[in-house]
PyMOL Python script that loads the backbone (N, CA, C, O; Angstrom):
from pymol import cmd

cmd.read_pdbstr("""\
ATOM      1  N   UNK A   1     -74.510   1.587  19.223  1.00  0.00           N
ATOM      2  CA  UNK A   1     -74.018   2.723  18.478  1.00  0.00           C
ATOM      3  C   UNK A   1     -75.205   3.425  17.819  1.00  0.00           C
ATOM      4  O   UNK A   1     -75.722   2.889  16.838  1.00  0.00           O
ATOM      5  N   UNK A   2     -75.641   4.500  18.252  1.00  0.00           N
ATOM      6  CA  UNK A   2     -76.521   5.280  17.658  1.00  0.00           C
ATOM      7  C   UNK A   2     -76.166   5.893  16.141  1.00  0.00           C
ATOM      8  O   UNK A   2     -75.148   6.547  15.913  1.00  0.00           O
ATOM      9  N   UNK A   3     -77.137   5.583  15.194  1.00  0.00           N
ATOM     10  CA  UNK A   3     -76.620   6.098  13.519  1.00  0.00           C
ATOM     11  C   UNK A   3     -77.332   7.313  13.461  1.00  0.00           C
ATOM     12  O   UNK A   3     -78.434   7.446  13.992  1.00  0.00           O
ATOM     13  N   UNK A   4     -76.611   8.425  12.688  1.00  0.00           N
ATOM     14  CA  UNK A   4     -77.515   9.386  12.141  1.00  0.00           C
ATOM     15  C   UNK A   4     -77.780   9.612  10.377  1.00  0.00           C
ATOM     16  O   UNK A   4     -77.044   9.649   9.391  1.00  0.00           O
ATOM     17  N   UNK A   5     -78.924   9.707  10.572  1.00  0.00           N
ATOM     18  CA  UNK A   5     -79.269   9.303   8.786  1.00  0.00           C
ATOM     19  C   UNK A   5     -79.430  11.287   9.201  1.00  0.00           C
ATOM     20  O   UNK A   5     -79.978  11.926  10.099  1.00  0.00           O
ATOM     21  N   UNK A   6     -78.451  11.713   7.727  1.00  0.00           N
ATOM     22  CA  UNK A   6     -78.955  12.920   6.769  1.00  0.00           C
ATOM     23  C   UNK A   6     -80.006  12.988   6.171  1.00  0.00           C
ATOM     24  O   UNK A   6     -80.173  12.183   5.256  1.00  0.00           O
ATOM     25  N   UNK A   7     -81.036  13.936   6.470  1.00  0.00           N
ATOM     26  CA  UNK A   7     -82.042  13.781   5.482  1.00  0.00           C
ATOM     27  C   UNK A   7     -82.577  15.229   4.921  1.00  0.00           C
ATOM     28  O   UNK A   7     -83.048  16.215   5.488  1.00  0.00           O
ATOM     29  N   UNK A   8     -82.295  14.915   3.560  1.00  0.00           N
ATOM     30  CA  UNK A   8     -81.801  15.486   2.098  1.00  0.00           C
ATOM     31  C   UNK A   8     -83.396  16.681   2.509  1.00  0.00           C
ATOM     32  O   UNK A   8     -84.436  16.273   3.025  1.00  0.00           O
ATOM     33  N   UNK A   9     -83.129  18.058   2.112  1.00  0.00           N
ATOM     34  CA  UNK A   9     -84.111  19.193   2.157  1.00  0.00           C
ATOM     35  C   UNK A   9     -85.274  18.818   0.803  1.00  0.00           C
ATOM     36  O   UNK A   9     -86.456  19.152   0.717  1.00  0.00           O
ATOM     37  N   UNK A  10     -84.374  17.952  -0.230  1.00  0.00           N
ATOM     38  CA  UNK A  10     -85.395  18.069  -1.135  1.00  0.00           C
ATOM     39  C   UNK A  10     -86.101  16.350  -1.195  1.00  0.00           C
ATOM     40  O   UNK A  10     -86.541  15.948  -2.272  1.00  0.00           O
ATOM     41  N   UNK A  11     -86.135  15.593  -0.155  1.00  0.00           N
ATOM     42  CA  UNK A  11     -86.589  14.255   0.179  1.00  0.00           C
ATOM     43  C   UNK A  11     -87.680  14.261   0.248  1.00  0.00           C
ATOM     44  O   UNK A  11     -88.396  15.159  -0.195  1.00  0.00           O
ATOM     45  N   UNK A  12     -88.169  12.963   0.990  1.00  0.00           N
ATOM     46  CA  UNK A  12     -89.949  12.231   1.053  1.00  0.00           C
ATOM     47  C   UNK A  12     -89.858  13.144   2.589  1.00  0.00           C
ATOM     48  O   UNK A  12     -90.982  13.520   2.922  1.00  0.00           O
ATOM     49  N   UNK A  13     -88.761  13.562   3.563  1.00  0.00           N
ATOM     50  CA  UNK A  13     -89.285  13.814   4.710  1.00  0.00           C
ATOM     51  C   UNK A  13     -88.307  15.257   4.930  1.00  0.00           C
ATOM     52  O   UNK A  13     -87.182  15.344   4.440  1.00  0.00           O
ATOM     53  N   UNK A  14     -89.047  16.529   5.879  1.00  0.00           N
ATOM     54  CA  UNK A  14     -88.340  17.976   5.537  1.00  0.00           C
ATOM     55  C   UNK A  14     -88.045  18.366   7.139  1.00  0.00           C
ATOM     56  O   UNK A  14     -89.115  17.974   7.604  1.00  0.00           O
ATOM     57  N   UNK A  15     -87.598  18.674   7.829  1.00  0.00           N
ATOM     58  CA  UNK A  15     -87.333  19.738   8.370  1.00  0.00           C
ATOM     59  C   UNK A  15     -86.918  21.523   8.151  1.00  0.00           C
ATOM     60  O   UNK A  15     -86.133  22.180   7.468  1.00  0.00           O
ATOM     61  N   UNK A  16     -88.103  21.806   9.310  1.00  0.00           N
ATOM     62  CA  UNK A  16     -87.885  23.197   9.063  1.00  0.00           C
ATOM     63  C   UNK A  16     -88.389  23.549  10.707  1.00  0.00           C
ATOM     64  O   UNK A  16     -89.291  23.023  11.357  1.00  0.00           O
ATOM     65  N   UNK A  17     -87.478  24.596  11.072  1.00  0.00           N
ATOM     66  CA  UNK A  17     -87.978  25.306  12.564  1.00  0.00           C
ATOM     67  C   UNK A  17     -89.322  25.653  12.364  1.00  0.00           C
ATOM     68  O   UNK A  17     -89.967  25.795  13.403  1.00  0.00           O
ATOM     69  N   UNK A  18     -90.111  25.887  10.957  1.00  0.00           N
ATOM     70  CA  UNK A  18     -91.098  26.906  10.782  1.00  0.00           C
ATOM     71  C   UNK A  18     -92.178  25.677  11.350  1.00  0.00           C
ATOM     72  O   UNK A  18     -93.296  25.998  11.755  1.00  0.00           O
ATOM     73  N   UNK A  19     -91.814  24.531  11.338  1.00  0.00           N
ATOM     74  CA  UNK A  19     -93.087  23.527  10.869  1.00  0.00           C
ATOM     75  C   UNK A  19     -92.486  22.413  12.693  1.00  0.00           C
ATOM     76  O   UNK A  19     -91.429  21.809  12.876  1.00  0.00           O
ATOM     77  N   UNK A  20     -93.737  22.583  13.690  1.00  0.00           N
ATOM     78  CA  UNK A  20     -93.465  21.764  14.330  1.00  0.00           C
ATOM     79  C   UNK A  20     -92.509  21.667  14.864  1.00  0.00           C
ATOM     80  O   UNK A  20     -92.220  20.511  15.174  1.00  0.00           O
ATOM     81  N   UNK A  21     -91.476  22.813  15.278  1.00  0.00           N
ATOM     82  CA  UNK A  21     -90.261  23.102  16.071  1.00  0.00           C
ATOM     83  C   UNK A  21     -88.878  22.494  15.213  1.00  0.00           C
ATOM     84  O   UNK A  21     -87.791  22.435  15.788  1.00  0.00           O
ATOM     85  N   UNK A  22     -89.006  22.149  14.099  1.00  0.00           N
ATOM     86  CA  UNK A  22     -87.872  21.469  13.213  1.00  0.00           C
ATOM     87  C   UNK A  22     -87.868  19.955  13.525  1.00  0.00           C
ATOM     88  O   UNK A  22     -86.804  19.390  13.270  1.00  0.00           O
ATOM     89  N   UNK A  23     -88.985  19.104  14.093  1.00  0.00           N
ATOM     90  CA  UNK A  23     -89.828  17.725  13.999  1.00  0.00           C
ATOM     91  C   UNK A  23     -89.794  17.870  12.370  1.00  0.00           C
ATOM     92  O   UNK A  23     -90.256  18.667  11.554  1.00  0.00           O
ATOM     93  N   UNK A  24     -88.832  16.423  12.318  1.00  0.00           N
ATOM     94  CA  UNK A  24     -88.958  16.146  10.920  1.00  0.00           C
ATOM     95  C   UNK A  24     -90.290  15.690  10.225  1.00  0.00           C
ATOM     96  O   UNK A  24     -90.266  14.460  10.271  1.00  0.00           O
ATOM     97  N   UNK A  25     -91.028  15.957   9.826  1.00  0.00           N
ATOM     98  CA  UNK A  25     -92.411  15.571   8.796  1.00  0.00           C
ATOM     99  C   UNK A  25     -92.430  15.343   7.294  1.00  0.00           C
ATOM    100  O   UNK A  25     -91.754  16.126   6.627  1.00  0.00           O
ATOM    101  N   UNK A  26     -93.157  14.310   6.608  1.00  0.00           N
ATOM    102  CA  UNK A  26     -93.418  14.196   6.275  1.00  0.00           C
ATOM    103  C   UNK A  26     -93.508  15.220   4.898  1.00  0.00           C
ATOM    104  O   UNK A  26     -94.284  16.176   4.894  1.00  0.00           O
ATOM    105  N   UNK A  27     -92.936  15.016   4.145  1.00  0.00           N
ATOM    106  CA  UNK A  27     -93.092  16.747   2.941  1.00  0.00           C
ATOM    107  C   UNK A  27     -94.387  17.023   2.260  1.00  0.00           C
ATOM    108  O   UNK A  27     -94.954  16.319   1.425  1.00  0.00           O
ATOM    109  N   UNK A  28     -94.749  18.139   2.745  1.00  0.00           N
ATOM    110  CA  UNK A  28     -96.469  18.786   2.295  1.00  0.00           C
ATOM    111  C   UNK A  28     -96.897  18.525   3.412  1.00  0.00           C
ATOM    112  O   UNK A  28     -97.971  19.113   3.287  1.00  0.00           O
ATOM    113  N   UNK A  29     -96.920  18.240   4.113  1.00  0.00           N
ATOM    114  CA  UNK A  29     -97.852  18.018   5.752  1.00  0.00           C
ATOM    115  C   UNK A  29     -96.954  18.624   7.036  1.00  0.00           C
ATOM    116  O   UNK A  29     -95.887  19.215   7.204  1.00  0.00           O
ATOM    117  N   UNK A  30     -98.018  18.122   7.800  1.00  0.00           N
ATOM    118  CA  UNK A  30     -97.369  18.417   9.205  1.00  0.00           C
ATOM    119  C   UNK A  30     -97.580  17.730  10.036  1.00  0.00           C
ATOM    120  O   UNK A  30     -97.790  18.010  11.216  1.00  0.00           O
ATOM    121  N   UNK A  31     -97.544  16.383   9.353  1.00  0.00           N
ATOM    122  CA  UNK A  31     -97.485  14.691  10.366  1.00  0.00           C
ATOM    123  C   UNK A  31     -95.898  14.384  10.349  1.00  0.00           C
ATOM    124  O   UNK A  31     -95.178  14.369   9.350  1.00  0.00           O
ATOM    125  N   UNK A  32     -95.527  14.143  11.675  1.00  0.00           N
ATOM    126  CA  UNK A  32     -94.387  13.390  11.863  1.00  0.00           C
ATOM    127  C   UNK A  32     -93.746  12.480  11.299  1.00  0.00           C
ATOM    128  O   UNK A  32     -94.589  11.583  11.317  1.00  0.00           O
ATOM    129  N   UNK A  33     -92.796  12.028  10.774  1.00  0.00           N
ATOM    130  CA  UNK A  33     -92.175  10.712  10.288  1.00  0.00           C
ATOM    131  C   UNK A  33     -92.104  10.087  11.101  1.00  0.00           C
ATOM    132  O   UNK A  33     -91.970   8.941  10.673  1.00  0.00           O
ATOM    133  N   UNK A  34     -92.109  10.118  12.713  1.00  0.00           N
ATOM    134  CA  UNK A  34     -92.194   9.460  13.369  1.00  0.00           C
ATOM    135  C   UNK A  34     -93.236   8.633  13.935  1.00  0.00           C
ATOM    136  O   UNK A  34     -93.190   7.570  14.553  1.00  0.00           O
ATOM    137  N   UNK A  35     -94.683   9.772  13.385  1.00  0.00           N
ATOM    138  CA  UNK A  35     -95.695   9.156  13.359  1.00  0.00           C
ATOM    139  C   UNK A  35     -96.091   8.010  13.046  1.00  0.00           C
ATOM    140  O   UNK A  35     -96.116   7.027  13.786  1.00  0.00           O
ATOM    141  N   UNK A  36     -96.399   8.069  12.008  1.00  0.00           N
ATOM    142  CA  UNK A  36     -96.326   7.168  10.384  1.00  0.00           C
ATOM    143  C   UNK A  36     -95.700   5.867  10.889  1.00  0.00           C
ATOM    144  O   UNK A  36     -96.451   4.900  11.017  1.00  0.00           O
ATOM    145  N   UNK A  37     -94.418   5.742  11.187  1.00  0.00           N
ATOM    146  CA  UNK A  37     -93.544   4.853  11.702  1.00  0.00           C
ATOM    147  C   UNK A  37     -93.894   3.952  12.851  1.00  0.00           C
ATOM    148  O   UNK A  37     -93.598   2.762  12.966  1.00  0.00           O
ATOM    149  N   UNK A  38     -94.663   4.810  13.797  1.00  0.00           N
ATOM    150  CA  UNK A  38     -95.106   4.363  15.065  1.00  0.00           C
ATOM    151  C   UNK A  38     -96.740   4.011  14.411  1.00  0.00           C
ATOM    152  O   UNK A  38     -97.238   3.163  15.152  1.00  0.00           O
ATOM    153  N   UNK A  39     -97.437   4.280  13.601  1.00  0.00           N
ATOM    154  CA  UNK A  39     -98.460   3.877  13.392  1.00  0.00           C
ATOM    155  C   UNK A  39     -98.369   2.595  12.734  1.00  0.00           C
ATOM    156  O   UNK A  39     -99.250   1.745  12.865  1.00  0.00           O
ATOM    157  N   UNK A  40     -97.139   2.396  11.895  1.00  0.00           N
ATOM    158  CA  UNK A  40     -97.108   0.937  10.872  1.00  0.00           C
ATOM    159  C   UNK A  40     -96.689   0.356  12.282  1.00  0.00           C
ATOM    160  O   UNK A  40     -97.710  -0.098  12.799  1.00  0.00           O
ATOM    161  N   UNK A  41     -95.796   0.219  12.957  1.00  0.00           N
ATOM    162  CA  UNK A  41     -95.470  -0.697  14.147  1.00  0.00           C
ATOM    163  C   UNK A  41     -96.525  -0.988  14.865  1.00  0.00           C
ATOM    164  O   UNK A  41     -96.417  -1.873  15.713  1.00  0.00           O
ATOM    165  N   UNK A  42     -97.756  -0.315  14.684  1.00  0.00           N
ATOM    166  CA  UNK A  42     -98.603  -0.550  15.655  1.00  0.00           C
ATOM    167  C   UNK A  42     -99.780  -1.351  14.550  1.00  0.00           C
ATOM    168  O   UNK A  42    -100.914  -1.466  15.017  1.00  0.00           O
ATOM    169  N   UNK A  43     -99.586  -1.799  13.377  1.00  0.00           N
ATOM    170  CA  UNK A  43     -99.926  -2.246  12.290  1.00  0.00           C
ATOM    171  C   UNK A  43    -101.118  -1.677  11.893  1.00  0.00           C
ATOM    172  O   UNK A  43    -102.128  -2.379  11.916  1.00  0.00           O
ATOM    173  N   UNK A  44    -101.198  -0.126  11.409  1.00  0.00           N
ATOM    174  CA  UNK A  44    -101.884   0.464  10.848  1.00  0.00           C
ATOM    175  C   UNK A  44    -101.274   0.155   9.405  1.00  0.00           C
ATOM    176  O   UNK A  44    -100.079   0.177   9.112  1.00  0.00           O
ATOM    177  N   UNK A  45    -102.448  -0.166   8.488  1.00  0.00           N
ATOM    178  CA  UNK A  45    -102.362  -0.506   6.580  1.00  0.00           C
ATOM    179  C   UNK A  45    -102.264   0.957   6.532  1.00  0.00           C
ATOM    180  O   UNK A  45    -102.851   1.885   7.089  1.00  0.00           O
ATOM    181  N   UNK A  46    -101.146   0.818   5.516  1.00  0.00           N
ATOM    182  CA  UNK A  46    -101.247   2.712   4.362  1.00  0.00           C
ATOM    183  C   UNK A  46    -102.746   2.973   4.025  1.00  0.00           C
ATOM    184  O   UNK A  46    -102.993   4.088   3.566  1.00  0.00           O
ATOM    185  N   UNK A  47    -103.554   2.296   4.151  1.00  0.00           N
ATOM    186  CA  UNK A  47    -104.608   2.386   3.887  1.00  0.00           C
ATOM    187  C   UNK A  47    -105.334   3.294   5.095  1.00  0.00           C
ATOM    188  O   UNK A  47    -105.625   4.485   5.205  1.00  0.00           O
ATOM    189  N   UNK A  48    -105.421   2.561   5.620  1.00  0.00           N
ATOM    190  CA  UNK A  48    -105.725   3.477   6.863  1.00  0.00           C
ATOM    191  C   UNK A  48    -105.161   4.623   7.561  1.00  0.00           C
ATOM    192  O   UNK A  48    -105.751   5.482   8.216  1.00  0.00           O
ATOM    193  N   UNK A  49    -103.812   4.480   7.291  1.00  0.00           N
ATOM    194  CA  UNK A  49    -103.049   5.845   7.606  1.00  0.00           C
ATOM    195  C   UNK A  49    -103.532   6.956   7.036  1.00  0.00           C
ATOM    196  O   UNK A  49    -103.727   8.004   7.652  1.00  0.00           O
ATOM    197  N   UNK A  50    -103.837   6.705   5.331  1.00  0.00           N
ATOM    198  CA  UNK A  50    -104.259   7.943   4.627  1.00  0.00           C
ATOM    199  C   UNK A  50    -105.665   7.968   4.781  1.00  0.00           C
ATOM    200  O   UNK A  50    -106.066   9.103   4.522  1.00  0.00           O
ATOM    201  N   UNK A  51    -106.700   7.108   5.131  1.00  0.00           N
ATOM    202  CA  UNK A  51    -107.619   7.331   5.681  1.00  0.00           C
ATOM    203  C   UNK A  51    -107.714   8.669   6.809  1.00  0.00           C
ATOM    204  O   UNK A  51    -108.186   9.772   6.535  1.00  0.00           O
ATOM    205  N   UNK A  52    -107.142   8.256   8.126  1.00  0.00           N
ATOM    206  CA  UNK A  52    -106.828   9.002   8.909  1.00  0.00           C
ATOM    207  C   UNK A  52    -105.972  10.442   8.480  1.00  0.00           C
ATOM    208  O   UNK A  52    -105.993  11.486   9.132  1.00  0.00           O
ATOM    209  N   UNK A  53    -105.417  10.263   7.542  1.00  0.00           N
ATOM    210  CA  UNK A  53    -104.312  11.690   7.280  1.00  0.00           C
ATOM    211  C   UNK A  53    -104.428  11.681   5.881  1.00  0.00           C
ATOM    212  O   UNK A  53    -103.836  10.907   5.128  1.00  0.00           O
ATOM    213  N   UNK A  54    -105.528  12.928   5.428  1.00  0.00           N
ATOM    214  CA  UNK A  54    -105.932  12.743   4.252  1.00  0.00           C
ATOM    215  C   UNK A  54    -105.261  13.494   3.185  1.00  0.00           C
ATOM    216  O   UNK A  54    -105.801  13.713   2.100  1.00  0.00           O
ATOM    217  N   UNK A  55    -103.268  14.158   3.715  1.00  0.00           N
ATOM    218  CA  UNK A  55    -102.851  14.906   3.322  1.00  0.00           C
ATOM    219  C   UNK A  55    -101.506  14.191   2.622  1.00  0.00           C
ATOM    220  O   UNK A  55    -100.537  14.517   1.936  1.00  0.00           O
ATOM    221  N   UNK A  56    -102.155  12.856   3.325  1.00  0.00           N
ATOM    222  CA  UNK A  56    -100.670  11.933   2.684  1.00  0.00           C
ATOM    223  C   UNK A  56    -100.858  10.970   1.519  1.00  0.00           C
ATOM    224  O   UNK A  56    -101.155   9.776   1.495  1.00  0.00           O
ATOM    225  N   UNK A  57    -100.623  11.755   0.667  1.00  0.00           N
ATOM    226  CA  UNK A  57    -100.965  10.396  -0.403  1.00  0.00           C
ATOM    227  C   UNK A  57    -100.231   9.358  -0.855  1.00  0.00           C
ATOM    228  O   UNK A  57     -99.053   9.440  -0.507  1.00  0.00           O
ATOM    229  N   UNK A  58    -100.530   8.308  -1.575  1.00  0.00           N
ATOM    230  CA  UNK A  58    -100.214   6.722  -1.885  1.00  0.00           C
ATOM    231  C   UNK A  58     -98.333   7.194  -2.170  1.00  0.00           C
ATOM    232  O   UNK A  58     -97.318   6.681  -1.700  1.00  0.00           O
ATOM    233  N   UNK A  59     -98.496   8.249  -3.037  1.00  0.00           N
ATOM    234  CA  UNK A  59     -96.773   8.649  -3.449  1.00  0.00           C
ATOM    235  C   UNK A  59     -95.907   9.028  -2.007  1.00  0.00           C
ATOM    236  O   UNK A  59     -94.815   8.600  -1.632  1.00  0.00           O
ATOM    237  N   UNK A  60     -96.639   9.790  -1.499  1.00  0.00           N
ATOM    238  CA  UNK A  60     -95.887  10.543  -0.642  1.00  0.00           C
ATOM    239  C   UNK A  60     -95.389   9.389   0.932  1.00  0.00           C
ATOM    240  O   UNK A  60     -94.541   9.564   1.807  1.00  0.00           O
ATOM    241  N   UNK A  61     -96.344   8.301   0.701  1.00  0.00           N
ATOM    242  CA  UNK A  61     -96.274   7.393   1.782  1.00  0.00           C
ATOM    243  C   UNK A  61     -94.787   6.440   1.372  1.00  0.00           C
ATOM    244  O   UNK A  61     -93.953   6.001   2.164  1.00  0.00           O
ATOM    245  N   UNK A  62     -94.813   6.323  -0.035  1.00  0.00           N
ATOM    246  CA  UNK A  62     -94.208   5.497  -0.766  1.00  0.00           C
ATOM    247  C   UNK A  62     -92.974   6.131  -0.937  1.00  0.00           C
ATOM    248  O   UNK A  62     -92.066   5.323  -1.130  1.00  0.00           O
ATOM    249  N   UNK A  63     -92.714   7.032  -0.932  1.00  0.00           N
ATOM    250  CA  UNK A  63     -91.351   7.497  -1.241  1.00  0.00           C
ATOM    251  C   UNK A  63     -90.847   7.815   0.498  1.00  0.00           C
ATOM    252  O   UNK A  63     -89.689   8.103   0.801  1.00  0.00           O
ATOM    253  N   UNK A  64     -91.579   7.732   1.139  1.00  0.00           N
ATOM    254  CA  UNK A  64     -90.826   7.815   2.888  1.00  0.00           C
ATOM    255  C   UNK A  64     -90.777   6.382   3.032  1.00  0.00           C
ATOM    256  O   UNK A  64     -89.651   6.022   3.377  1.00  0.00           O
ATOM    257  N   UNK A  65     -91.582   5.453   2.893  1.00  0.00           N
ATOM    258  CA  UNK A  65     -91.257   4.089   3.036  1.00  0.00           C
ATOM    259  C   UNK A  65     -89.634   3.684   2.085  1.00  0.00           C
ATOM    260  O   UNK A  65     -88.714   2.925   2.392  1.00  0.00           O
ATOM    261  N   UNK A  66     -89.799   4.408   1.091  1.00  0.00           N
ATOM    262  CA  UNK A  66     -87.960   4.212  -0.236  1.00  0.00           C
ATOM    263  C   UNK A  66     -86.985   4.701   0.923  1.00  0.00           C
ATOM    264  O   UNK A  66     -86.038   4.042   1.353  1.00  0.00           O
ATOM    265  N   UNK A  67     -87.289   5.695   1.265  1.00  0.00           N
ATOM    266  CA  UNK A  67     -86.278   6.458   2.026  1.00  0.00           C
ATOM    267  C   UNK A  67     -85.807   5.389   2.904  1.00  0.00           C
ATOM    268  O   UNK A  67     -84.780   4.736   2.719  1.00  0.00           O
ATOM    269  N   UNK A  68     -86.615   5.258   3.856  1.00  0.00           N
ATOM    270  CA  UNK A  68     -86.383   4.591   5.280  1.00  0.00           C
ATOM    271  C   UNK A  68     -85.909   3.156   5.072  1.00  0.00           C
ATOM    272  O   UNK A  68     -84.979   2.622   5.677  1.00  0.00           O
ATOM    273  N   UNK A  69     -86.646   2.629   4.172  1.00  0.00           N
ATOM    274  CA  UNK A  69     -85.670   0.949   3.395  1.00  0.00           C
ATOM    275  C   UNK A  69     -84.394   1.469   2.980  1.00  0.00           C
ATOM    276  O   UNK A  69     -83.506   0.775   3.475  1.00  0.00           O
ATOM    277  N   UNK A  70     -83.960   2.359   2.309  1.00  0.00           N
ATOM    278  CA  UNK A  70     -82.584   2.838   1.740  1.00  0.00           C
ATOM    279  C   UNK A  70     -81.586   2.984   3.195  1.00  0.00           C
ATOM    280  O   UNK A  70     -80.513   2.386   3.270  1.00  0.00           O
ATOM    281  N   UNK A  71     -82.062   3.784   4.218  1.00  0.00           N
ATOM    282  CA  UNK A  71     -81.556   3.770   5.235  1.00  0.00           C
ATOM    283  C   UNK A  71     -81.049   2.957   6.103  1.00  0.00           C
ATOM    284  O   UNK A  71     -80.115   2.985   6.905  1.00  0.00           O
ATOM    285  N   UNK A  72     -82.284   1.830   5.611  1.00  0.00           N
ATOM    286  CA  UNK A  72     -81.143   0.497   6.641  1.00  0.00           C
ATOM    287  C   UNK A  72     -80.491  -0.497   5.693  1.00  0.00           C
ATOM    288  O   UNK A  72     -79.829  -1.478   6.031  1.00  0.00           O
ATOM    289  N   UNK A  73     -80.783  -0.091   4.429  1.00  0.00           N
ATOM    290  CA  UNK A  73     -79.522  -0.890   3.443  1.00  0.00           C
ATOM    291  C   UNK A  73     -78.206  -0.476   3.620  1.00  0.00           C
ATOM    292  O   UNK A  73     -77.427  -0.274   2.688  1.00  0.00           O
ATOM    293  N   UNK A  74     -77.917  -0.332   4.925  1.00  0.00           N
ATOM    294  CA  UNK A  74     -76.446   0.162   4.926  1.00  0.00           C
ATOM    295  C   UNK A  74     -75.569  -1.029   5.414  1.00  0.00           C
ATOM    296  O   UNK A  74     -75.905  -1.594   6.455  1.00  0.00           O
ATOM    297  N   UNK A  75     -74.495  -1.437   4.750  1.00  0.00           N
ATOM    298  CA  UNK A  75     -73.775  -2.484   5.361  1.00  0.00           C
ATOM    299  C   UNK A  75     -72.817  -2.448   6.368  1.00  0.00           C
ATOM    300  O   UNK A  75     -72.068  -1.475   6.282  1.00  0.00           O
ATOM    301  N   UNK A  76     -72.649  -3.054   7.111  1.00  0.00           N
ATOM    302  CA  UNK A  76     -71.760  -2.958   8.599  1.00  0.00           C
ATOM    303  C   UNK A  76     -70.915  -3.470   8.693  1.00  0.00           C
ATOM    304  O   UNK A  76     -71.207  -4.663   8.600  1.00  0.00           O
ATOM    305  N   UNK A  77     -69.422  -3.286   8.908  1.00  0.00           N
ATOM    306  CA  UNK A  77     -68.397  -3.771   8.789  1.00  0.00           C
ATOM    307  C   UNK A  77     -68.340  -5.047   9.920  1.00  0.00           C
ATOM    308  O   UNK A  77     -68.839  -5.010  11.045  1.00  0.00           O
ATOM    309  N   UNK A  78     -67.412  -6.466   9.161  1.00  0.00           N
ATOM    310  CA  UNK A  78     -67.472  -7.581   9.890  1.00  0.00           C
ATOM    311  C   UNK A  78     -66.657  -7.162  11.194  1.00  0.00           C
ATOM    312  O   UNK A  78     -65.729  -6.359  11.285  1.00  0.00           O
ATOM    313  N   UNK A  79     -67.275  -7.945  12.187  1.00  0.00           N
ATOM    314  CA  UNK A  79     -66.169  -7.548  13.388  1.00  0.00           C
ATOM    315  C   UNK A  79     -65.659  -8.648  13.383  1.00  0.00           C
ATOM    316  O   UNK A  79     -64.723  -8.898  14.143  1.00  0.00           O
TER     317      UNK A  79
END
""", "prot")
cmd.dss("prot")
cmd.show_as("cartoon", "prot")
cmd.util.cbc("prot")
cmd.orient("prot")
């Protein structure tokens, strides 16, 4: 079952057609959330991420990491 998470205009992550074809990013930048995501799986440290992307800072990493933990705190009904 595929889930769709809403994600809030005034959040850690924005869509807009203007930015990257409406590719959700990251808010203040124009790095992917999907990026980011695929870079920790590939076990890049926040450290190094903002190394590499010097537009993302310690907050801005931290409140998309809140987001995305909030997202799978969702509970699933017993079958």
């Amino acid at each position: 079952m595929k889930r769709v998470i809403d994600i809030p205009i005034s959040g850690p992550v924005v869509s807009s057609p203007d930015i990257l074809s409406g590719t959700p990013v990251i808010k203040g930048s124009r790095i992917p959330a999907a990026l980011v995501l695929e870079l920790m799986r590939r076990g890049y440290s926040l450290q190094l991420i903002r190394t590499e992307y010097p537009s993302l800072s310690t907050r801005k990493l931290n409140d998309f990491l809140a987001l995305i933990s909030r997202s799978m705190d969702v509970r699933q009904p017993a079958v």
